[in-house]
C-alpha positions, -999 to 999 in steps of 0.1 A, spaced: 464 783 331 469 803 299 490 781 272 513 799 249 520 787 214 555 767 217 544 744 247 515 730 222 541 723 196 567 707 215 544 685 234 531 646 232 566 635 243 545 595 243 573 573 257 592 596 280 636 601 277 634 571 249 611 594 227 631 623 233 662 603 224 648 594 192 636 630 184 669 643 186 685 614 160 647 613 137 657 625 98 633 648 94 641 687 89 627 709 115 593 728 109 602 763 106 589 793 133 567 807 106 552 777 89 519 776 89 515 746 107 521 768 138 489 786 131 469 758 124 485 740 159 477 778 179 444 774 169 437 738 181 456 748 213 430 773 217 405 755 213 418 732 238 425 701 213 458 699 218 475 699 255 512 713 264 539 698 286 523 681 318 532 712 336 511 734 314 533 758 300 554 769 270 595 768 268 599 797 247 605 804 213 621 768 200 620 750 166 607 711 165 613 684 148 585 670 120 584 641 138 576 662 173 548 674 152 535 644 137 533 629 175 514 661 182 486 658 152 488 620 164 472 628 195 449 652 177 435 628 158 427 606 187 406 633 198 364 623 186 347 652 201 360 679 179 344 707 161 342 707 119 363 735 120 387 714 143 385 683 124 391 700 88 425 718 106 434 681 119 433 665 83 454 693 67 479 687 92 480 647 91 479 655 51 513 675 57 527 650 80 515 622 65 551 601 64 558 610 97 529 596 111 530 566 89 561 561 109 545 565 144 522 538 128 492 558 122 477 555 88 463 586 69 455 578 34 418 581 41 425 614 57 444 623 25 415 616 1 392 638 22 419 666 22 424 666 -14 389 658 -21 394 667 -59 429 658 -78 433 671 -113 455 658 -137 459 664 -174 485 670 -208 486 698 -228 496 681 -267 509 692 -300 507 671 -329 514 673 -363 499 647 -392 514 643 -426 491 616 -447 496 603 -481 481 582 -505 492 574 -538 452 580 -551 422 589 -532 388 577 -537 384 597 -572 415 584 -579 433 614 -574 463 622 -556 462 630 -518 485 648 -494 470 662 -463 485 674 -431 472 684 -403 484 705 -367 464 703 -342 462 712 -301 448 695 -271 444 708 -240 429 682 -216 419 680 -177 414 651 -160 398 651 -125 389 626 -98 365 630 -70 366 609 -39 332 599 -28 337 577 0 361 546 10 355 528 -23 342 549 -54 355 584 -71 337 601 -95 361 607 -126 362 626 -156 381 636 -193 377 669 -206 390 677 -240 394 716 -259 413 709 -292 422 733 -322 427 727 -356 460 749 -362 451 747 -403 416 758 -404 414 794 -414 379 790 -396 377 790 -358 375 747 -360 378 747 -321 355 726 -300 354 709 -262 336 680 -253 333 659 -218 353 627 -235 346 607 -205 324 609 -168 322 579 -147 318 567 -115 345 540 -102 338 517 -75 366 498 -59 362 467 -38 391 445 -40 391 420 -67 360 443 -81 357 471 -103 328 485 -112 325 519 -139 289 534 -142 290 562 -171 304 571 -203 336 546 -195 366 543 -208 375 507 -228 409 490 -238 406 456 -253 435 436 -263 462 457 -267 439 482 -283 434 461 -314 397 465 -315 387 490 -293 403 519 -273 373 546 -267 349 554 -247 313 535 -240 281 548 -221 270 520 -200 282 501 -177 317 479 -167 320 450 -140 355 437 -137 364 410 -108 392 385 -102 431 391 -98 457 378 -123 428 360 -141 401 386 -147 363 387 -160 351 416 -175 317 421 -187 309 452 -203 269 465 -216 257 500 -231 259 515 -262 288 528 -289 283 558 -309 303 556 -342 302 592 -350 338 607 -357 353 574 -361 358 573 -395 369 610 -405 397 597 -422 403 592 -456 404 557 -458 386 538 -484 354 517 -471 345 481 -476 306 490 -483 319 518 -515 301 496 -547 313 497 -583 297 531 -589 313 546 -560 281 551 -534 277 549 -502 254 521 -482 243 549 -457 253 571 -428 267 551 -393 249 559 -360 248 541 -326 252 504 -318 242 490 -286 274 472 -275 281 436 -249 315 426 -243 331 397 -225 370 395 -220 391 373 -199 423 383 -193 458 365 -178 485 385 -160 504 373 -133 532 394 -137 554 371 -155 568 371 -191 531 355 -201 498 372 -203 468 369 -225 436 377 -231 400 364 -247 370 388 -259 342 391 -278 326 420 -288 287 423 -299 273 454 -317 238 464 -330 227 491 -350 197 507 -328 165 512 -351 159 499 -384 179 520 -407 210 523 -382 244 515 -404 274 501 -378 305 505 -397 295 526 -425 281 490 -437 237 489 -438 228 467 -463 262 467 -481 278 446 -452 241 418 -450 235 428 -417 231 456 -390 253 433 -364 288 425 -359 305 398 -341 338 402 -330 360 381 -315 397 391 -302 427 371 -294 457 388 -276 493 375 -265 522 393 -245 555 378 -239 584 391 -227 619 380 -238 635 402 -215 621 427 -191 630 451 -218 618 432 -247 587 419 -252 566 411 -284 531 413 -286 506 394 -312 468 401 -316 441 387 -335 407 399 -344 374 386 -368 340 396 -373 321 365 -384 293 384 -393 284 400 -425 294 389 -462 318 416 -477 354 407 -488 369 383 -464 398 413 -465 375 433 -440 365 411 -416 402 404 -402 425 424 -384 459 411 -365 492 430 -348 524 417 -346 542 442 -330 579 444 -309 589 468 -284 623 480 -266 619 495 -231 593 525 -230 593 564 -226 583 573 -183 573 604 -185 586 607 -146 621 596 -158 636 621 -178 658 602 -206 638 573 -206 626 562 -239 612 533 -259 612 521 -297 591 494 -315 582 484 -351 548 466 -362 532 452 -392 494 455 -388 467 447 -407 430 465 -399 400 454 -416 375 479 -410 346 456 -401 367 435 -376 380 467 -351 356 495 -338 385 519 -326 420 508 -323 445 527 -304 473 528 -326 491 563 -342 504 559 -376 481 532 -392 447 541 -390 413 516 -394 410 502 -431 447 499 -436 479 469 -437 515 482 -436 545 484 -415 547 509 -384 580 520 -364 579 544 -336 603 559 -306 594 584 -277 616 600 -254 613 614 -229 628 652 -226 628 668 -190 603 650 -167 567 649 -179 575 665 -212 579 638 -242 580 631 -274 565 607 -299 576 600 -337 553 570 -357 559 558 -394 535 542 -414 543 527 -447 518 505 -462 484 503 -480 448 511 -477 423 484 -482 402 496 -511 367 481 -513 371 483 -555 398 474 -572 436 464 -560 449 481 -526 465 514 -533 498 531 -513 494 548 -486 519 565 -457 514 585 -426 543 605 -402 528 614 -370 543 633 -345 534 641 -307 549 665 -281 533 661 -250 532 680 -217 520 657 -187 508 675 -152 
């Protein structure tokens, strides 16, 4: 017998008058005549995967409920013997009605990933720099700011059950340069396995240490991460330095006469960090960081022969507690205990406090916090932070706020000094500014 359209969509009526009942009270909107579910349904009904009433035919032109729907992909889904075509039309649908059928009890969040194999996410950013120092390495005066703009894409590819590929890819402008000082670069591209208490990154990774006090980049190698509020994470491969010292800060291996050890390359690079969290107002975390210049005239900070030795042993201390679930402090430690420069750059601490925080989903959400930090070149690799920049002490305050949803902005001040490798410390301020657009 011929099936019309309407008797496939208002079928798999499972438990009789008591489902009906519950069809007629269920919350969900009805799915509109026109929607495109009904082609996608007319299709399967052709193909003879879904059934009508057990009388075989169609009562007419009649809306139906989501959740009459849902029970119909339910039964769809049940079906094994299905054509590719078939089966890609079945996960769209149980994509669409995923709540509903998580209701009826059937779960589709693998169905989901295979839908929406790829998910991009990404921030478009403006930001403006205004940097200060009271004399520059000639000793000279210095003012420089600086506007720049980021667009960046973020994707992730499911591969199967447990890993996704993922990715960072940055195009930035320099709004100042009268030259076309524009460039793109895959910032990160890593696979992510997932296995409970196990992580596993393969790639050029992403890394956050201790509340970014020594490192917040990127490293090509790989990342093994296992436990659950108390966590082990070893981390091998190798750190290229380039770009990370751009700014004008003055360096612990500058001599009397003002020259430079030698240019910074790449450092093969093993970490080990343990970390606390339960949840609670306590967490802390333990890591030590090992760096080696690869090949015989490699520099790792800007240092060579300057800093006695082409290695650098880091280790990092970090504490979080919060007062409130509003207010929490956070304290951070870090030395190098290799090397013989100045004792001044083989430290680095933060003592930082922070008031609620910006959600970018929550419009009028925002946070504040003030910091005194102290960065020793030779004890961080690539700290997180905004205002202060590697080679510098000082105070730092800062607020966000969030605007509309996903749009917010970011205001840091940095008042302080910058650890000069000759001579006394010198003055030195930064205001940074961010306005960010999150999708």
């Amino acid at each position: 017998m011929k099936k019309t359209l309407i008797s496939a969509l208002t079928t798999a009526i499972v438990v009789g008058a008591a489902s009906t009942t519950f069809a007629a009270a269920n919350p969900f909107s009805d799915v509109p005549s026109d929607s495109w579910a009904y082609d996608a349904v007319s299709q399967l009904a052709q193909d003879g995967v879904v059934e009508g009433y057990g009388d075989g035919t169609y009562r007419g032109q009649t809306t139906i409920t989501r959740y009459e729907m849902a029970q119909m992909v339910a039964k769809a889904m049940a079906k094994s013997d299905v054509s590719k075509a078939d089966k890609a039309i079945i996960d769209k649908l149980a994509a669409e009605f995923a709540d509903e059928l998580n209701n009826l009890g059937v779960r589709v969040s693998n169905l989901e990933k295979k839908v929406d194999n790829v998910k991009f996410t990404g921030e478009l950013r403006y930001r403006y720099e205004s940097y200060r120092h009271n004399s520059d390495i000639n000793g000279n005066n210095e003012k420089n700011n600086a506007q720049k703009v980021l667009f960046r894409l973020e994707p992730t590819a499911q591969i199967n059950e447990h890993w996704a590929a993922k990715a960072r890819i940055d195009y930035s402008t320099d709004m100042d340069s009268s030259q076309n000082n524009s460039n793109s670069t895959v910032d990160r591209a890593y696979a992510e396995g997932n296995y409970n208490n196990l992580k596993i990154k393969l790639g050029k990774l992403p890394y956050y240490s201790n509340q970014g006090l020594v490192i917040d980049e990127r490293v090509s190698g790989g990342q093994v991460t296992f436990g659950k509020d108390f966590k082990t994470t070893l981390t091998v491969g190798r750190y290229n330095f380039d770009n990370e010292y751009t700014s004008p800060n003055y360096a612990p291996w500058q001599s009397a006469s003002g020259s430079v050890a030698g240019q910074h390359d790449t450092a093969s690079y093993q970490a080990l960090a343990f970390s606390y969290d339960a949840g609670k107002k306590f967490s802390a975390g333990l890591e030590y960081h090992h760096l080696k210049g690869v090949g015989n005239n490699t520099q790792i900070f800007n240092t060579g022969k300057a800093y006695g030795a082409n290695t650098a042993n880091i280790w990092e201390l970090g504490v979080n507690y919060k007062f409130t679930p509003t207010f929490n402090m956070d304290l951070a430690y870090a030395k190098n205990t290799q090397g013989n420069l100045d004792g001044k750059f083989n430290k680095a601490y933060n003592v930082a406090f922070n008031y609620k925080g910006a959600t970018p989903a929550n419009k009028g959400s925002f946070g504040i916090f003030a910091a005194y930090r102290y960065l020793g070149q030779t004890a961080t690799i690539a700290p997180t932070y905004d205002g202060i920049k590697n080679g510098e002490k000082g105070w730092e305050i800062g607020t966000s706020y969030v605007f509309s949803p996903n749009i917010v902005g970011t205001v840091k001040y940095f008042k302080g000094k910058d650890l000069k490798g000759v001579g006394s410390d010198t003055d030195a301020s930064r205001l940074f500014a961010n306005l960010d657009f999150f999708f």
